[in-house]
N, C-alpha and C positions, 0 to 999 in steps of 0.2 A: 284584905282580899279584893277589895274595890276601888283601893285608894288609887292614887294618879301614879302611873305607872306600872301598874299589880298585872299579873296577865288577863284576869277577866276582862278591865279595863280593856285592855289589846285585843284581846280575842273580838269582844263587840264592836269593835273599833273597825278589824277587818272584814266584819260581815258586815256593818253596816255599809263598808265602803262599795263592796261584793255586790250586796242587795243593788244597790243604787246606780251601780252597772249593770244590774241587768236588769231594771225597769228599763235604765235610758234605753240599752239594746232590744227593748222589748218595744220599744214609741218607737224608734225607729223603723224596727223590720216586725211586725208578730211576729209573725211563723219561722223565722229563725230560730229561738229557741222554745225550748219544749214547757210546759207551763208545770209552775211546781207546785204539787199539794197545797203547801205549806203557805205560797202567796195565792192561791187559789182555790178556799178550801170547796165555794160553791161551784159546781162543773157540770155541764147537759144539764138533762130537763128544772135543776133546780137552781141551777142559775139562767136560765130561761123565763121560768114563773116569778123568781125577782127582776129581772126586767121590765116583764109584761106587767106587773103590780105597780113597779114606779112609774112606767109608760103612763098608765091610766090615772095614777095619783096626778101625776105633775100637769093631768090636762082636764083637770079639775078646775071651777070656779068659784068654788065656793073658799068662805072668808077664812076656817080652821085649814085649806090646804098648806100654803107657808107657813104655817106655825109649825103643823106635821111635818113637813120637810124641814126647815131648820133642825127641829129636836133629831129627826134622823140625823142631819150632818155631821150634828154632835159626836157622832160615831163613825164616823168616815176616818180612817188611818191617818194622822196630817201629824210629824214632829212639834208643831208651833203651838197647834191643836192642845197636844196632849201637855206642853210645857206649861200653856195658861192652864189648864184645869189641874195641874201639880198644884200651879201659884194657887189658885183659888181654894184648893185643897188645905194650903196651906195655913189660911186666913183662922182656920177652925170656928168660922162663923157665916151662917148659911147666908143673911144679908150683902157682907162683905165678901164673899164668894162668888153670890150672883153680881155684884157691882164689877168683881174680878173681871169674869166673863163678857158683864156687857161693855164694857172699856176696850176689852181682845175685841169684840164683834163689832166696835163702830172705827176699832183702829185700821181695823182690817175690809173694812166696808166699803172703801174710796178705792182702791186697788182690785176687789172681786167685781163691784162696777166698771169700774175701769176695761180690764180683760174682757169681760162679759160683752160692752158693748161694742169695744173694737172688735173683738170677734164676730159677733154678730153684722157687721159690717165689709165682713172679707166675705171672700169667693170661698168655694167650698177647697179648689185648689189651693189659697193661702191659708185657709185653716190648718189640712193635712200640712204644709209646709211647716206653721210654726208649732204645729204638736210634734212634728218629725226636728225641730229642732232643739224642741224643749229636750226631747231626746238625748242628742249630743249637752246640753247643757248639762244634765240628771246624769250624764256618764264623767264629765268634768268634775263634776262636785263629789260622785265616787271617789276617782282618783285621788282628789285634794283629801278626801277623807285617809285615803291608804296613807297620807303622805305627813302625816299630822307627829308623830313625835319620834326622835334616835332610836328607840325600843325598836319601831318597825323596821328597821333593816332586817335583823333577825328573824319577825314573825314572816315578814313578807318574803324574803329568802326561802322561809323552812315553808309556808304556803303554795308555792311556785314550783319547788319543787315536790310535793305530796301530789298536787294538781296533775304534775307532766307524768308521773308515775301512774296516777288512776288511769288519764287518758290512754297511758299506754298497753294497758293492762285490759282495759275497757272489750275490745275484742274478743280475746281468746278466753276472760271468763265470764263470757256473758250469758254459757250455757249454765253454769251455778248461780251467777250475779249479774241480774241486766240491767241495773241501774246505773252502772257506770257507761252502757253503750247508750242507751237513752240519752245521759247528758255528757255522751261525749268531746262534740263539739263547744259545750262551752266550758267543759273543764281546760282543751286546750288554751281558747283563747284566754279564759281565767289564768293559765298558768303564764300567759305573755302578760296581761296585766299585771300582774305582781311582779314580775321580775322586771317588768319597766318602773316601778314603782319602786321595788329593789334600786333599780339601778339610780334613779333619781333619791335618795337615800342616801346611797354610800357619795355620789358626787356633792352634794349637798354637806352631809352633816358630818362625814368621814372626811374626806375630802376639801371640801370646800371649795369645791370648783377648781383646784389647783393643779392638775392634771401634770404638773412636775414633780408633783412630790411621790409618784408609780416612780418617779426613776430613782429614789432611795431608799424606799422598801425593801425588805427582804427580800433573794430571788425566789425563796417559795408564798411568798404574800403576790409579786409580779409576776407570778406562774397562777395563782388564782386568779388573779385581775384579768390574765390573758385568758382563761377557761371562760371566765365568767360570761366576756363578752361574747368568745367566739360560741358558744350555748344561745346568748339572745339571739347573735345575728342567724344561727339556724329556724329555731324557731319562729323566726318572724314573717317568713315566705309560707311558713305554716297557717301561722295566724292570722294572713291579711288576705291569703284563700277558702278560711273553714267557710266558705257558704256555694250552695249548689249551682248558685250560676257559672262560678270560676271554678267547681267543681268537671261540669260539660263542658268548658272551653278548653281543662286544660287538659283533659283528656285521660290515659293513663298517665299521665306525668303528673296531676293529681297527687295520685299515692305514694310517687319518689319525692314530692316536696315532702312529705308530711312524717316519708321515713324517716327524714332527716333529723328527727324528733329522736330519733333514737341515740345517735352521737351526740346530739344537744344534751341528754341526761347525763350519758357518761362527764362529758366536758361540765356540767354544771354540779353532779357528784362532786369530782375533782375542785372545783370551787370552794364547795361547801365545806370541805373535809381540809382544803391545806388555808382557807384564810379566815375560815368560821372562826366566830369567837370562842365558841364552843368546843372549839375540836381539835383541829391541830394548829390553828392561829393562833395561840399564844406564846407567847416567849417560853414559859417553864408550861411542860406538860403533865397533867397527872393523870390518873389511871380515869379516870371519869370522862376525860376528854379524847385519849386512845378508844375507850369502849363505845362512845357516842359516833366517833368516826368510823370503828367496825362497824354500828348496827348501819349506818349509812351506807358502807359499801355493802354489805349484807344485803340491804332492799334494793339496789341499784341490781344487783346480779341475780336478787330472786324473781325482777321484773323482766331480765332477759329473759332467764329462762321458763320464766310462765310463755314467755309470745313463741318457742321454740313447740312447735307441733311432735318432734320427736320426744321430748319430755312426757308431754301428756299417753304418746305412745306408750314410751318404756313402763307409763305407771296405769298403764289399761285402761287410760281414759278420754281416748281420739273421740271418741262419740261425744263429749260434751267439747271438743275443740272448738272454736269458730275462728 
C-alpha cells in the first residue's frame, strides 16, 4: 500500500509538492492566496492571544525562559524535526533517544546561529527581501518534489487536469458550493503547475529530451503531443495574470485571457484521452480503457454545460446561477 511506487506514496508525494508551493506563494505575496483551515488551524482572536503569549514569554529574563522556548520548538512543524524524533523514536531507549536529539540540536546549531545573526544584521528591507526569496526557493523545491519519479506523469496530468475543471466550474456553482470560488485562483495556477511538471515529465522520462522522436510516433500519439502543448500555451497567459494588479491593468481583457481556459480543457481532454496510458494510448485497447476515456469526455462536457446559464434555466435553478 505504501511501498515505492504504490499510489498513497504518489498521492503524498503531490501534496507535499502542492503544500510547499503554496507556503513559497504565500512568503512571497500573503494575501494572494486565501489561508487554508487546514495549515491555519489558529485564526483571529486565538491566534492573536498566542501571539501576545509568546511576545511576552520571549521578552522574559529569567533563566527557565529558553528552556521553555526550546521545549515549545519541539513542536514547531519542521520535516528535519520530525525525521530526528522518528530516529530517536527508533532507538527504543529514552537515554539513547535524548543523545539522538541533542546531536540534531548541536548539528543544527551553527547554521540557526548563523541565519539568526546575519539576519539580525540586515536592514528590515533585506530581511523582507530574503524571506521573499526564501519564497521562490520553497516554491522550487515544490516543484522538484512534483518532479521526483515516471509514476507522476500520470498523477500530475490527471491533477492538472481535475484542477482546470474545479477552476472552471468554481463560478457558476458557487451558489451550492463556494469553496471552489474561494480558492479559485490558485486551483488555476495549481493546474499550470502540474501540467508544467507534466510536461517536464514526459520530456524527461518519456522522452528524454529527444524532441525527434514526436516525428515517429503514432499520428494519434502526435495529435496528443500537439493538444497537450497548445492547452499549456493557453493557459499560461492565465496563469501569469491570476493576481489583481494585472487584474486592473488589464482591464476587461482580464476575463478573455482567462476564457481561454476553456479551449485549453477541451484541447487538454483531447490529450489525455488519445496519448494517456490509460485510455486510448495504447497499442491494444480494452473495454477498461474506452470506459475511462468516456468518463473523461463525460466530465469535460458536464463542465461545459454547468458554466451554460441556460442549463441551470431549463432545470429551474438561474437563482443559484453565478
Amino acid at each position: 500500500l505504501a511501498g515505492v511506487g504504490s499510489g498513497l506514496r504518489q498521492g503524498i508525494v503531490i501534496f507535499t509538492g502542492l503544500l510547499l508551493i503554496w507556503f513559497g506563494c504565500w512568503q512571497i505575496k500573503p494575501d494572494w492566496l486565501p489561508r487554508l483551515p487546514i495549515l491555519h488551524p489558529l485564526q483571529g482572536s486565538w491566534h492573536q492571544r498566542l501571539s501576545n503569549v509568546m511576545s511576552r514569554l520571549s521578552s522574559q529574563t529569567s533563566w527557565w525562559t529558553p528552556l521553555l522556548l526550546g521545549g515549545i520548538w519541539g513542536f514547531i512543524p519542521c520535516g528535519f524535526l520530525y525525521a530526528a524524533q522518528i530516529k530517536a523514536a527508533a532507538t527504543s531507549n529514552l537515554w539513547m533517544g535524548a543523545a539522538t536529539m541533542l546531536a540534531f540540536g548541536l548539528g543544527t546549531m551553527p547554521m540557526m546561529l548563523g541565519v539568526g545573526i546575519s539576519a539580525s544584521r540586515l536592514s528590515a528591507d533585506r530581511r523582507s527581501q530574503l524571506f521573499r526569496m526564501g519564497g521562490w526557493v520553497t516554491i522550487t523545491i515544490g516543484i522538484l518534489t512534483l518532479l521526483r519519479t515516471d509514476a507522476m506523469v500520470d498523477f500530475t496530468g490527471h491533477g492538472a487536469l481535475l484542477l482546470l475543471m474545479l477552476a472552471l466550474i468554481a463560478r457558476p456553482v458557487s451558489g451550492l458550493w463556494a469553496a471552489p470560488l474561494r480558492y479559485r485562483r490558485a486551483l488555476g495556477v495549481g493546474a499550470f503547475v502540474l501540467a508544467i511538471a507534466h510536461t517536464g515529465h514526459m520530456l524527461d522520462h518519456t522522452l528524454d529530451w529527444n524532441l525527434k522522436a514526436i516525428s515517429v510516433m503514432l499520428p494519434p500519439h502526435q495529435l496528443g503531443i500537439v493538444t497537450g502543448i497548445l492547452a499549456l500555451v493557453l493557459i499560461t497567459p492565465a496563469a501569469g495574470t491570476s493576481f489583481d494588479y494585472m487584474q486592473k491593468v488589464l482591464g476587461k481583457h482580464w476575463r478573455q485571457i482567462h476564457l481561454l481556459s476553456i479551449p485549453a480543457l477541451l484541447l487538454a481532454g483531447i490529450h489525455t484521452v488519445v496519448i494517456g496510458s490509460h485510455y486510448l494510448g495504447q497499442l491494444q485497447l480494452s473495454w477498461g480503457n474506452q470506459a475511462r476515456a468516456a468518463i473523461v469526455g463525460i466530465l469535460i462536457i458536464g463542465v461545459l454545460l454547468v458554466r451554460l446559464r441556460s442549463l441551470w434555466s431549463l432545470l429551474s435553478l438561474e437563482k443559484l446561477y453565478r
